[in-house]
C-alpha positions as CSV (number, residue, x, y, z in Angstrom):
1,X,88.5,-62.9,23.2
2,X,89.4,-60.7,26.0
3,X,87.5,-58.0,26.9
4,X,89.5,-55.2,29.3
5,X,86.8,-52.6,31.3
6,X,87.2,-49.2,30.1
7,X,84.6,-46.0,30.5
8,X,82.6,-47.6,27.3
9,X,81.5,-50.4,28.3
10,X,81.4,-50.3,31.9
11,X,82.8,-53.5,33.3
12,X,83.9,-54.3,36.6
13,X,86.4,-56.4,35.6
14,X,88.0,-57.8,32.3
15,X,85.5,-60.0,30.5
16,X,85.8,-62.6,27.9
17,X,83.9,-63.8,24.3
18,X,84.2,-67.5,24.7
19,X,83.1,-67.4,20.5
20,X,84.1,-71.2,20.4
21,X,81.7,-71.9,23.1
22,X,78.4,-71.1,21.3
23,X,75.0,-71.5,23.4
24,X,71.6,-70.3,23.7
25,X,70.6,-68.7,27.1
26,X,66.8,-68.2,28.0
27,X,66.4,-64.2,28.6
28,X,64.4,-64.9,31.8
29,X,68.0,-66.0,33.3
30,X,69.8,-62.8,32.4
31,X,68.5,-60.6,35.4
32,X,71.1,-57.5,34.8
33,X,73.5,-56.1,32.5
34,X,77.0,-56.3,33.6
35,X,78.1,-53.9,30.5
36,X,78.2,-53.2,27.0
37,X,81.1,-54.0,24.8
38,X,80.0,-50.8,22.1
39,X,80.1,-51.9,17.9
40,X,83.8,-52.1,17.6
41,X,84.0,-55.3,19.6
42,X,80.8,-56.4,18.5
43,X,82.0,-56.7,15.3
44,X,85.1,-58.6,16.6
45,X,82.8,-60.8,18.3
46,X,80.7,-61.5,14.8
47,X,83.8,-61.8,12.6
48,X,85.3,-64.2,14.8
49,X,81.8,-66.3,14.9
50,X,81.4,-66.0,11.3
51,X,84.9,-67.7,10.6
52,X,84.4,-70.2,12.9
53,X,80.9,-71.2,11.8
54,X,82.4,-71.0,7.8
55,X,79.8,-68.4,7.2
């Protein structure tokens, strides 16, 4: 899932949801938020999990 920068969610530079690709990160290697992609495409983001975990 593609994610294009807009005033919302302040990217730099289009992003992507690799929701195939599912992994755990430990928070003490997230050192700064890049953006934030807002409800509507955080609910893309879950739907698209949820379909491909057959929740």
């Amino acid at each position: 899932m593609i994610i294009h920068p807009d005033e919302g969610n302040q990217l730099a530079a289009p992003s992507s949801a690799l929701c195939q690709h599912v992994r755990s990160v430990a928070t003490a290697r997230i050192h700064e938020r890049t953006g934030n992609v807002g409800p509507a495409i955080l609910g893309e983001v879950r739907e698209t999990l949820a379909l491909l975990m057959d929740l």
